[in-house]
N, C-alpha and C positions, 0 to 999 in steps of 0.2 A: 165344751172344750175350749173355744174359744175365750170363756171367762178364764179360766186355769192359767193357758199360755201369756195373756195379759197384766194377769198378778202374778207371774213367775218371773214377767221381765224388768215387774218391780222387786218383789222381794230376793230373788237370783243374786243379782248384781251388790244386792245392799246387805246380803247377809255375807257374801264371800268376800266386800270389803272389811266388814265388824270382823269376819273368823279371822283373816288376815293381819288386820290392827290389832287384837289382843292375842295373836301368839308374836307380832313382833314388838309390842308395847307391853308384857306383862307388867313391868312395876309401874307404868303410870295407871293401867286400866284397876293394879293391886290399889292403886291410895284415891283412885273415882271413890270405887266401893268402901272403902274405910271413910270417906268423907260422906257419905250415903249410911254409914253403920252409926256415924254419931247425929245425924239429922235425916232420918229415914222420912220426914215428911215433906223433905225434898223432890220424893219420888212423887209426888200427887200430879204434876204435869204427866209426866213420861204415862205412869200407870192409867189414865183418865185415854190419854191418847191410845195406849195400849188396846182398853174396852172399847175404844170406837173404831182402829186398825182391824181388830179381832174379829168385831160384829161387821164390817164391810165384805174383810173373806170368807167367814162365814155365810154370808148371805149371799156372794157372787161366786162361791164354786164349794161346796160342800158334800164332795162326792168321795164315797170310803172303796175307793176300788183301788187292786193292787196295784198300783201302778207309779210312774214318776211324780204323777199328779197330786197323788198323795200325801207330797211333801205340801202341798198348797192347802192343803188343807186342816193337816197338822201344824202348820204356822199360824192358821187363823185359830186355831182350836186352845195353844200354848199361848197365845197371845190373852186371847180371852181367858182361860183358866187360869194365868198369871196375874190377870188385873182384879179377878173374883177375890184370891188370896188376898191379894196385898189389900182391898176394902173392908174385907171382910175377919183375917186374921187378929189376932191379940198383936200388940206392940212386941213382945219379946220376943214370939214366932219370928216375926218381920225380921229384929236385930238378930236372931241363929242363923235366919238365911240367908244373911250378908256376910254373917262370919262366917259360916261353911261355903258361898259362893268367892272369896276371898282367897281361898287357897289355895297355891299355886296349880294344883293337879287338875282340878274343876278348873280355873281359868285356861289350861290348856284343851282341857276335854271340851269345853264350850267352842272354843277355839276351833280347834279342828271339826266340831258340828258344825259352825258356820260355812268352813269350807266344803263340808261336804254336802249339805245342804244346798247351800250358794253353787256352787261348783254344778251341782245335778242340774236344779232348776236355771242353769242361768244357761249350761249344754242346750237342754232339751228345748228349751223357749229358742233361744236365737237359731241355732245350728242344727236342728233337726226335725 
């Protein structure tokens, strides 16, 4: 448990500032990603980092029980399945899901995942 609350007070805080900045920044977080849609090998940093974020939570709290905690562990789960794709996909795949991630409605709905997300684990971890 103690692993959980520890990476909740990191990823808590850092996901409810990202959900925060991209529903109040939609058009700059809209032209990241279009600058990422014309050189998607830009992502090899971020995506590289992604595989070793993923396989840390993974390995420090990997527990499927229903509970808040569960968001800690589907962060490390999304992280890792995210970085699988982007190695492992075709190049065109890669470029459809920058343009479908692009659109105003997905950049909100991400948007509000992060605060809801962030917003849980960052409750649970500090204040209760």
């Amino acid at each position: 448990m103690q692993n959980a609350i520890t990476l909740a007070h990191v990823i808590g805080p850092v996901s409810l500032l990202l959900g925060l900045s991209v529903l109040i920044y939609l058009k700059p977080w809209h032209k990241i990603i279009e600058k990422y849609e014309n050189d998607h090998h830009a992502l090899l940093p971020f995506m590289l980092m992604y595989a070793i974020l993923g396989s840390i939570v993974i390995n420090m709290y990997n527990v499927w029980a229903w509970n808040v905690w569960l968001l800690v562990t589907l962060t490390g789960w999304i992280l890792e399945v995210k970085s699988v794709f982007y190695f492992l996909m075709p190049e065109a795949v890669i470029k459809a899901t920058l343009i479908f991630n692009k659109k105003r409605e997905v950049l909100i709905l991400a948007g509000v995942m992060g605060l809801i997300f962030g917003g849980a684990l960052t409750y649970y971890s500090y204040f209760v």
